[in-house]
VEXDREN-2710 file (C-alpha; in Angstrom, 1 decimal):
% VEXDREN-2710
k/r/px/py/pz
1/UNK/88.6/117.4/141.2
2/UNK/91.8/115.3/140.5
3/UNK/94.6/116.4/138.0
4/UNK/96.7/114.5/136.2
5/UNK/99.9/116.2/134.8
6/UNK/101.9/114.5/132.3
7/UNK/105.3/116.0/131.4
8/UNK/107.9/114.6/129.0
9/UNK/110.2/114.2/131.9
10/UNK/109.2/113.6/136.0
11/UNK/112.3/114.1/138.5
12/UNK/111.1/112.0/141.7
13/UNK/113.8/110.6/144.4
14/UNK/116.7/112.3/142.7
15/UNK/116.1/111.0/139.3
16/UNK/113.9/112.2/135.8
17/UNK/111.5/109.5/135.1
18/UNK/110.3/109.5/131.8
19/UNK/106.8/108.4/130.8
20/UNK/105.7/109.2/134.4
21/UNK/102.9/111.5/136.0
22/UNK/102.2/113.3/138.3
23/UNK/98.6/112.8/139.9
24/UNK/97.3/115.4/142.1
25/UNK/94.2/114.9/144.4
26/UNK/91.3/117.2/144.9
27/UNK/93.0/119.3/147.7
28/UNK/95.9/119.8/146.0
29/UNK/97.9/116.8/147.6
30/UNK/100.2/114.2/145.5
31/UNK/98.5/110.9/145.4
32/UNK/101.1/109.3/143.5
33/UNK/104.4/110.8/141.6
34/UNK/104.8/108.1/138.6
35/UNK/101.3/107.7/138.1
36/UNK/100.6/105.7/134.6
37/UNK/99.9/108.1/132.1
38/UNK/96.4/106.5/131.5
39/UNK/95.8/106.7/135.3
40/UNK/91.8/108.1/135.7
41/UNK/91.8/111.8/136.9
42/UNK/89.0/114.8/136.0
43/UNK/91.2/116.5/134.1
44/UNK/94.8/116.0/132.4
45/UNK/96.9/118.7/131.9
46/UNK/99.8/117.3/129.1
47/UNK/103.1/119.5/129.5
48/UNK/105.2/118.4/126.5
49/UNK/108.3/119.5/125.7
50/UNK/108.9/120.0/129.9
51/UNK/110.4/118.5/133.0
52/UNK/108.3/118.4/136.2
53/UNK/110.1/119.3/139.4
54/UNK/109.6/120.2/143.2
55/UNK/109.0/123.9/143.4
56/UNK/112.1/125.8/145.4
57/UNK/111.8/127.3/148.9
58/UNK/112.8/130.6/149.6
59/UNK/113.5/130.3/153.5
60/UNK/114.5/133.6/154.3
61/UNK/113.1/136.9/152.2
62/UNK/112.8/140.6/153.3
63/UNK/110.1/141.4/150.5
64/UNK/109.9/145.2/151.1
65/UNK/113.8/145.2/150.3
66/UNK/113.1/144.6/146.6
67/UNK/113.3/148.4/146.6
68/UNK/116.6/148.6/147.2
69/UNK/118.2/147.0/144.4
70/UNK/120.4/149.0/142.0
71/UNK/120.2/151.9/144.7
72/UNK/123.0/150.7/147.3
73/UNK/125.4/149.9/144.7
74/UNK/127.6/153.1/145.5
75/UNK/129.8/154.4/148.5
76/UNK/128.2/157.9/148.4
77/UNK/124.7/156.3/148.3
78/UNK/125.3/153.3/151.3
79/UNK/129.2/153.4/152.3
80/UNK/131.2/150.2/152.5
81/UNK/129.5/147.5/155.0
82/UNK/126.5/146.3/155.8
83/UNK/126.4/148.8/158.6
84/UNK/126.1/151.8/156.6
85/UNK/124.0/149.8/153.6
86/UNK/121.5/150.0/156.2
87/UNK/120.6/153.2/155.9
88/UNK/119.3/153.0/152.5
89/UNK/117.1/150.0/153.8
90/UNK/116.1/152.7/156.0
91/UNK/114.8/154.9/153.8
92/UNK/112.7/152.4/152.0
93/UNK/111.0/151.1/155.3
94/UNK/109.9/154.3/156.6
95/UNK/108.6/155.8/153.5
96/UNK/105.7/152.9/152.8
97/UNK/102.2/153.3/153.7
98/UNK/100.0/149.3/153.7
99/UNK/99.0/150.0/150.2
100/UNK/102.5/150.2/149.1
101/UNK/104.1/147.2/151.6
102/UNK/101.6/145.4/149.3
103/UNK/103.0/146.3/146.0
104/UNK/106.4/145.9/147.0
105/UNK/105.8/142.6/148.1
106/UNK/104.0/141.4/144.9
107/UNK/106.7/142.3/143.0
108/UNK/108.7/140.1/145.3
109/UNK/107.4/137.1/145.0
110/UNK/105.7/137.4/141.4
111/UNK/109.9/137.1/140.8
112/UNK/110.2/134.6/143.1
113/UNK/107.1/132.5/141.2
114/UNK/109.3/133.0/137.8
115/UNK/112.5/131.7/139.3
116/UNK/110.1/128.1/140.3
117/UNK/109.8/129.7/143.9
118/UNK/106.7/127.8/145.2
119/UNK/107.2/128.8/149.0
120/UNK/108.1/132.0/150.7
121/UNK/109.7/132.2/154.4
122/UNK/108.9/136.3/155.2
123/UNK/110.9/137.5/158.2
124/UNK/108.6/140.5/158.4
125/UNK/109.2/142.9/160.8
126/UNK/107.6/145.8/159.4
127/UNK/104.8/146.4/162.6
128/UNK/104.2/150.0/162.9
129/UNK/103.2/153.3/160.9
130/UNK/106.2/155.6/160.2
131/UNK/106.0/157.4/163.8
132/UNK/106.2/154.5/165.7
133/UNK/102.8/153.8/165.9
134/UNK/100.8/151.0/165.9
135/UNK/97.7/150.9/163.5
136/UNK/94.5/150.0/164.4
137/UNK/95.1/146.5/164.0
138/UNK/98.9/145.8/165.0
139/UNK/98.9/143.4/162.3
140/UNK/98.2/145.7/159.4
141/UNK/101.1/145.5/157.5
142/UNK/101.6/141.5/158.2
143/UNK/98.2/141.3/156.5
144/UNK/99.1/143.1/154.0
145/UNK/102.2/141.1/153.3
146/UNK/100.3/137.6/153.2
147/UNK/97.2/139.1/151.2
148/UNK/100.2/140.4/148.8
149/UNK/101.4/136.2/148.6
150/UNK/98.3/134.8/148.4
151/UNK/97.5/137.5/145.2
152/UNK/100.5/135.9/143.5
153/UNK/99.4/132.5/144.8
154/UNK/102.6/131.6/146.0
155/UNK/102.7/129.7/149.5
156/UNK/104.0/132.0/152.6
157/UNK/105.5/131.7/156.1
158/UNK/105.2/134.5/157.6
159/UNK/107.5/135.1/160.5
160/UNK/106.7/137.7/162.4
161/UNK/109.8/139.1/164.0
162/UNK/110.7/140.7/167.1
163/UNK/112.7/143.8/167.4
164/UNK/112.4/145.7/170.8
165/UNK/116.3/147.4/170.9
166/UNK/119.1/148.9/168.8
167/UNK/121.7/146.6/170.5
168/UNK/123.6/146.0/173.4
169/UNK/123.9/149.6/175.3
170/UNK/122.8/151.6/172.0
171/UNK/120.8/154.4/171.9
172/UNK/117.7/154.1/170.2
173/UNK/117.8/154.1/166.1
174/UNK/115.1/156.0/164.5
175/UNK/115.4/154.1/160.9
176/UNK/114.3/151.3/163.2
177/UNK/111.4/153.1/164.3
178/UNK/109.1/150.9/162.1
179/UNK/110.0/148.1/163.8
180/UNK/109.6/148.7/167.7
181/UNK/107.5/146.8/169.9
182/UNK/107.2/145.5/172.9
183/UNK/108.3/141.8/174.3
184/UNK/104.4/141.3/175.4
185/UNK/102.9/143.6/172.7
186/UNK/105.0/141.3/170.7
187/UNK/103.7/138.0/171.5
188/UNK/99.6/138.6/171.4
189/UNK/100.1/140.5/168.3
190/UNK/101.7/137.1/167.2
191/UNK/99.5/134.6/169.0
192/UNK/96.0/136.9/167.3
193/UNK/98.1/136.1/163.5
194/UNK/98.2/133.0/164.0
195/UNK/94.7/132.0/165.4
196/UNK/93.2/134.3/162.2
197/UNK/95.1/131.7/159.6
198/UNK/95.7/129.0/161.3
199/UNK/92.4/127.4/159.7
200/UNK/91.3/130.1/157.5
201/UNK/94.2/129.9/153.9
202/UNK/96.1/126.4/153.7
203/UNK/98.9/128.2/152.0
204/UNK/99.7/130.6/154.8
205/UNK/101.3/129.9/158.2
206/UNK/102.7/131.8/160.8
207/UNK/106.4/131.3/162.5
208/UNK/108.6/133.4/165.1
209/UNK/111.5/135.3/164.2
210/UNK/113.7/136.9/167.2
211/UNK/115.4/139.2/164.9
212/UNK/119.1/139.1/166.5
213/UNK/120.6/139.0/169.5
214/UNK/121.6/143.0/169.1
215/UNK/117.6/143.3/168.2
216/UNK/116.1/141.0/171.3
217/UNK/117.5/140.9/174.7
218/UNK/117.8/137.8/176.9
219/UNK/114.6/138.0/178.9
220/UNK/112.7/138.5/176.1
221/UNK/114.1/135.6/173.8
222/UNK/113.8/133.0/176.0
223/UNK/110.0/133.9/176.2
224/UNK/109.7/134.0/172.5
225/UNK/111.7/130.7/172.1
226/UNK/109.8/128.8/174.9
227/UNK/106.1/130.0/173.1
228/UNK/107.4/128.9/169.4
229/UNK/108.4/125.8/170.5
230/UNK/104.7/125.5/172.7
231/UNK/103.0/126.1/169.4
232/UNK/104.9/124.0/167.3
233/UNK/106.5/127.2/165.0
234/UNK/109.2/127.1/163.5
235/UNK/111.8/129.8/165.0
236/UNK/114.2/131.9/162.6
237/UNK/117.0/134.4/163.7
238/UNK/119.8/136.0/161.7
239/UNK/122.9/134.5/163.6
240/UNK/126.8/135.8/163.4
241/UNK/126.2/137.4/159.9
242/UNK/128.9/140.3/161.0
243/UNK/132.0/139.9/163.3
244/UNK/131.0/143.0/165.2
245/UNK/127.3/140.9/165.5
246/UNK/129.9/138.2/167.6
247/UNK/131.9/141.2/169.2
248/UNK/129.1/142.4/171.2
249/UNK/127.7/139.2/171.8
250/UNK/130.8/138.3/173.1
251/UNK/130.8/142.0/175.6
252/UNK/126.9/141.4/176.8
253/UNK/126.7/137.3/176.9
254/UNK/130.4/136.2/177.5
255/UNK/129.7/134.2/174.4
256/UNK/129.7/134.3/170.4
257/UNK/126.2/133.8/169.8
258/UNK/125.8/130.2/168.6
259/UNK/127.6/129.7/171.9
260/UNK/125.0/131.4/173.8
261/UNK/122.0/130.2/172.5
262/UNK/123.5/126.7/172.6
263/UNK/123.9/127.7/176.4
264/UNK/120.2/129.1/176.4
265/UNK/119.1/125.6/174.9
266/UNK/117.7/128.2/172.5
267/UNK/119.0/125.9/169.6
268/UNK/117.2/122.9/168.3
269/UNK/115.0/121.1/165.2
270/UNK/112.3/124.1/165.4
271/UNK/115.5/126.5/164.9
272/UNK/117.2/128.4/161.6
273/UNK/120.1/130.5/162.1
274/UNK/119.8/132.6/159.3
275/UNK/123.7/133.3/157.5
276/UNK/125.4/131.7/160.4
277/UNK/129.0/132.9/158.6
278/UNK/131.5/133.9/161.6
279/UNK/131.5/130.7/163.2
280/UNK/134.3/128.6/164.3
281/UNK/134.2/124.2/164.3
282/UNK/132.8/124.2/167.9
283/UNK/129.8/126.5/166.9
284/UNK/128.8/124.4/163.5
285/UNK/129.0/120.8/165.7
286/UNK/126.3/122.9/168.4
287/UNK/124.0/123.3/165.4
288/UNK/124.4/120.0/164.3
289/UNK/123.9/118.7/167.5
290/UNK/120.9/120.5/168.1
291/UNK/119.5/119.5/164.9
292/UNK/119.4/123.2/163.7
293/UNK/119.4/124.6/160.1
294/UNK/121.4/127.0/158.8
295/UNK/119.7/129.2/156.0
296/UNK/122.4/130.9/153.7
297/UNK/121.8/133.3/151.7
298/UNK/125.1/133.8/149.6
299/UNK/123.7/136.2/147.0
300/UNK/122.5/139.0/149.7
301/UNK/125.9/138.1/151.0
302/UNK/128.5/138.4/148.3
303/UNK/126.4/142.3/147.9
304/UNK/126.6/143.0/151.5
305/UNK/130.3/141.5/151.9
306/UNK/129.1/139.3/154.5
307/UNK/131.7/136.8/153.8
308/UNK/131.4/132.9/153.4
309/UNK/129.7/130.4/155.0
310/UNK/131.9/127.3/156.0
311/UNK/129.4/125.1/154.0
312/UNK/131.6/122.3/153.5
313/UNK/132.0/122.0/157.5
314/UNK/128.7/122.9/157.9
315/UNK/127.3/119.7/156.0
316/UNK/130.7/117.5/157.1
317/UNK/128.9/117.8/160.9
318/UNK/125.3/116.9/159.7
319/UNK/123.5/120.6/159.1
320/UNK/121.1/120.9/156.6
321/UNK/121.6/124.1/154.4
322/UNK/118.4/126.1/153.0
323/UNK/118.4/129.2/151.0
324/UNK/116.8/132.9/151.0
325/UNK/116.8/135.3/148.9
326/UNK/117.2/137.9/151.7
327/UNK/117.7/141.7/150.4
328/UNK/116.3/140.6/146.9
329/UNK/119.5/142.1/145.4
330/UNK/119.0/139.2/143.0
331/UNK/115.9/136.4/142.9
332/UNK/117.6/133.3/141.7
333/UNK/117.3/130.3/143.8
334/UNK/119.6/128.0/141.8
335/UNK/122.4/131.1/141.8
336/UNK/121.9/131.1/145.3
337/UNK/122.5/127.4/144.9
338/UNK/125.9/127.4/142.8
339/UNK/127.6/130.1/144.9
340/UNK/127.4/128.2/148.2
341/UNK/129.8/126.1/146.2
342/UNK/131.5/128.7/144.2
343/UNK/132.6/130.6/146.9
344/UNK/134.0/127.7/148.5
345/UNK/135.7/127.2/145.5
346/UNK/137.2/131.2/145.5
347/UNK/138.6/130.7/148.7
348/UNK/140.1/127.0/148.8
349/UNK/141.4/127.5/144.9
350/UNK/139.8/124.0/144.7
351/UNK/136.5/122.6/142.8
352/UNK/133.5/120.9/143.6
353/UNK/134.3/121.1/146.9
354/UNK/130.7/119.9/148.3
355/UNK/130.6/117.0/145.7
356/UNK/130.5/113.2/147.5
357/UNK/130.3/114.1/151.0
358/UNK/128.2/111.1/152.2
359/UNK/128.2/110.0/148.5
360/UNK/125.6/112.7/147.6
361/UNK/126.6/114.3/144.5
362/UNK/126.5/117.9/144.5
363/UNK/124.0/118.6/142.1
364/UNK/121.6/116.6/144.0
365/UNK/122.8/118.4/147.0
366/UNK/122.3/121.9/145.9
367/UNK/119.0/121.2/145.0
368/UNK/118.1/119.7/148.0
369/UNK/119.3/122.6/149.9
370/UNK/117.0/124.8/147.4
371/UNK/113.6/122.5/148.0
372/UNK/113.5/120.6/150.8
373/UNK/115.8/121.5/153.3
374/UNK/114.4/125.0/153.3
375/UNK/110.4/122.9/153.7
376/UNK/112.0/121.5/156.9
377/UNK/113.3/124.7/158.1
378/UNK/109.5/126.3/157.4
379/UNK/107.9/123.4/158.8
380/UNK/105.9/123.1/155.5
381/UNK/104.7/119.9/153.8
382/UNK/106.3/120.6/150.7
383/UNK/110.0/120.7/149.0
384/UNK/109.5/117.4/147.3
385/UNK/107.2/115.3/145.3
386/UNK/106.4/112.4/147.7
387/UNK/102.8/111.1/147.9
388/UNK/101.2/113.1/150.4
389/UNK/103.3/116.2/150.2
390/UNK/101.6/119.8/149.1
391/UNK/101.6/119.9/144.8
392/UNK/103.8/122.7/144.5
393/UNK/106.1/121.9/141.1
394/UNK/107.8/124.1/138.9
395/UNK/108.2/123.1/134.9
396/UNK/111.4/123.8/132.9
397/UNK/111.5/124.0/128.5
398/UNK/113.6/121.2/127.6
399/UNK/114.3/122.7/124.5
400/UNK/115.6/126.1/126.5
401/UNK/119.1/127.1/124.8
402/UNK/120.8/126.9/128.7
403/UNK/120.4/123.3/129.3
404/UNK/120.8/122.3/125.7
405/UNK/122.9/118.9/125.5
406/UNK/120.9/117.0/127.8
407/UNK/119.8/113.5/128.4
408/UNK/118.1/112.8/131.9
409/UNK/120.9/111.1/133.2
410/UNK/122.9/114.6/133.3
411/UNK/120.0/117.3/133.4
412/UNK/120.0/117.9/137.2
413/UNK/123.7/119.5/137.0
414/UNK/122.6/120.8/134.3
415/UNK/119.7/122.9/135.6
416/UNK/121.4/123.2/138.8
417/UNK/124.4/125.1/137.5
418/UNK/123.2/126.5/134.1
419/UNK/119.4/127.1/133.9
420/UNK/118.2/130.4/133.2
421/UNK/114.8/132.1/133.9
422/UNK/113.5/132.1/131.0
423/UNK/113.6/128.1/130.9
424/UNK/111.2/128.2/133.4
425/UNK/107.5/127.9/131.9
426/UNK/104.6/126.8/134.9
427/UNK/104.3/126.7/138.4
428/UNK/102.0/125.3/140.8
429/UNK/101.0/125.9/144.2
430/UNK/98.7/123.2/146.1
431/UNK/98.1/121.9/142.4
432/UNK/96.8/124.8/141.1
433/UNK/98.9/126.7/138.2
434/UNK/100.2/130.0/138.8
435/UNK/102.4/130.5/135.9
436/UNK/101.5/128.8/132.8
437/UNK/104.1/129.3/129.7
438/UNK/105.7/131.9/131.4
439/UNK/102.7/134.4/132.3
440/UNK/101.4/135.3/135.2
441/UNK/97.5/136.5/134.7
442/UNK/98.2/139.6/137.4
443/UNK/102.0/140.3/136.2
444/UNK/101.2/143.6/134.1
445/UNK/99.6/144.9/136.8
446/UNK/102.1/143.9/139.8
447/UNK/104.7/145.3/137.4
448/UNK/102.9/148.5/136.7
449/UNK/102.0/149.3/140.2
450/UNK/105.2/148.6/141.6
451/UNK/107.4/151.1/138.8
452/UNK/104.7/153.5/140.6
453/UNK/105.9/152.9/143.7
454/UNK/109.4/152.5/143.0
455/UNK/109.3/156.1/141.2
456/UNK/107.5/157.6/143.9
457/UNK/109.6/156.5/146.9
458/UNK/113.3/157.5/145.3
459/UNK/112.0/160.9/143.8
460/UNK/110.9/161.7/147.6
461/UNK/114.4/160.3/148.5
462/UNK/116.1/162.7/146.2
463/UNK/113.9/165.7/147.8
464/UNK/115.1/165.1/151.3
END
């Protein structure tokens, strides 16, 4: 059954069209994106009062984090780097049973839906019960994670990560006991995910995720690498997020890591480097020479004090930027958005410092990064509103006190760098609304089941 949705205002090819529609085939499909408003559909769904835009992509998430926020924000609780932060993450990943990995993950990306998130990137590597032992099926808690998106109805990516060591000549780590497995056990627990979906839910898909070079040894990433890029996946890896990440690169490889997975041809169009912040001008031109993405995620990395991503040399040599919401220690893909700029801005004592490089302006830059730069990196036909591409939109209240002031010549900075949440009214995945006027017909529910959770994991924190 076709759909026609008619907003007040359309934004297609970097520009708010007004009088236009969106027309949306029977699988969920764009079959054109300034349809006439009269155009013959089953069913019109009028949207006044709103502008229609391209749903954001979250390229990078660790759902089951969510549980973490407002409980690392304290020396005594998680010391003073990311090091010691990960001992709280700790906790939370070895205290959850399935049931619970689902809940956490709801509430994940029901926030993600009402931020205009329409597309979730998952580097999962939850795989085993709290001993270290594989369930019945060794995909148990991946399941559970993509039965969790598709309950919200938001799409996913679910990329299944590898994590076989505590690093270069450590011992093992038993907060990392969750995630063990083997290269091989690895790879057919992998290959058996993605032949269950890879017909079965149109809004699921599978990727690979080598977790880091500390996590996955040489050996073992190359086989990884070469079976993603068989299968077409795309292939995600946090890269140089910490300086002591580089530092023992540098003692096992002879290399920073960009450097040595440029040398292990490792790098290419299939591969994100997730944060990709301790790099030097010779690392960012192998990306862009590769044709890699970098995936920042600068508001997990202002709360970890990663540091700052050389953005504006990042985009200068031709890489495309995505975001992720990482840690969830907020869900805002437009903050995520601003700061890539703003902390430009911090260090440089300068302004707009990503505005008018190749004569893109950086509104329309940041919200490229935010939709379809982060589609690319997923390898998901989605991020903008071309026909053909996936319906997946997001609607905004024009009347919303944040963007007050507007005409649709200046709306995009606007929403770029001042829209709030609550602006945010409908959202659509493959067509279909999931959020209409700001409700989501499961959200008392998620919400209920996850204070549950969240009550019953830190009071058994408190009696350790």
């Amino acid at each position: 059954m076709s759909t026609l949705y008619r907003p007040d205002l359309l934004f297609y090819r970097g520009e708010f069209l007004r009088h236009a529609s969106l027309l949306v085939d029977d699988l969920g499909y764009v079959s054109a994106s300034n349809a006439n408003r009269a155009a013959s559909a089953d069913t019109v769904i009028d949207l006044p009062g709103k502008a229609l835009l391209p749903g954001f992509v979250n390229a990078h998430s660790h759902a089951f984090q969510r549980l973490i926020r407002g409980k690392a924000e304290s020396r005594a609780a998680s010391g003073r780097d990311f090091w010691s932060w990960r001992g709280c993450m700790y906790h939370a990943a070895s205290s959850l049973t399935p049931q619970q990995v689902y809940d956490v993950a709801r509430m994940a990306f029901l926030e993600m839906v009402m931020a205009g998130t329409t597309t979730v990137g998952e580097f999962h590597y939850l795989h085993t019960g709290p001993d270290g032992r594989p369930y019945d099926d060794p995909n148990e808690l991946a399941k559970q994670v993509i039965a969790a998106a598709q309950s919200v109805g938001i799409r996913i990516v679910l990329l299944r990560t590898a994590y076989f060591r505590a690093g270069y000549n450590l011992p093992p780590d038993p907060g990392q006991l969750r995630f063990i497995e083997t290269a091989a056990a690895y790879l057919g627990n992998t290959q058996a995910l993605l032949r269950e979906y890879a017909t079965s839910a149109p809004a699921v898909s599978i990727g690979v995720a080598p977790h880091s070079i500390r996590a996955v040894p040489l050996d073992a990433l190359r086989s990884i690498a070469a079976w993603g890029r068989e299968h077409h996946l795309p292939i995600h890896m946090h890269v140089a997020e910490q300086v002591a990440e580089n530092d023992a690169s540098l003692a096992e490889y002879g290399a920073t890591p960009v450097a040595f997975l440029a040398r292990e041809k490792i790098l290419g169009p299939h591969f994100t480097g997730v944060h990709s912040i301790h790099m030097d001008t010779a690392e960012i031109q192998k990306l862009a020479d590769a044709g890699s993405t970098i995936c920042s995620c600068p508001t997990t990395e202002r709360n970890l004090g990663d540091g700052i991503l050389a953005a504006d040399l990042a985009i200068r040599a031709g890489v495309p930027i995505a975001f992720g919401s990482d840690s969830q220690a907020q869900i805002a893909p437009l903050e995520d958005a601003r700061q890539l700029d703003y902390h430009l801005r911090l260090a440089q004592q300068q302004r707009v410092i990503l505005d008018q490089i190749d004569r893109i302006s950086l509104a329309e830059r940041l919200f490229n990064c935010a939709t379809v730069n982060g589609a690319n990196a997923l390898k998901v036909n989605t991020g903008s509103l071309e026909p053909g591409t996936c319906a997946d939109f997001f609607t905004v209240d024009l009347k919303d006190p944040s963007i007050a002031g507007h005409a649709p010549g200046d709306l995009l900075p606007l929403l770029v760098f001042s829209l709030e949440r609550t602006a945010i009214r409908d959202v659509a995945v493959q067509g279909k609304l999931i959020l209409e006027n700001g409700s989501h017909r499961q959200q008392a529910n998620i919400l209920a089941r996850y204070q549950e959770l969240h009550q019953r994991v830190w009071q058994d924190a408190g009696k350790q």
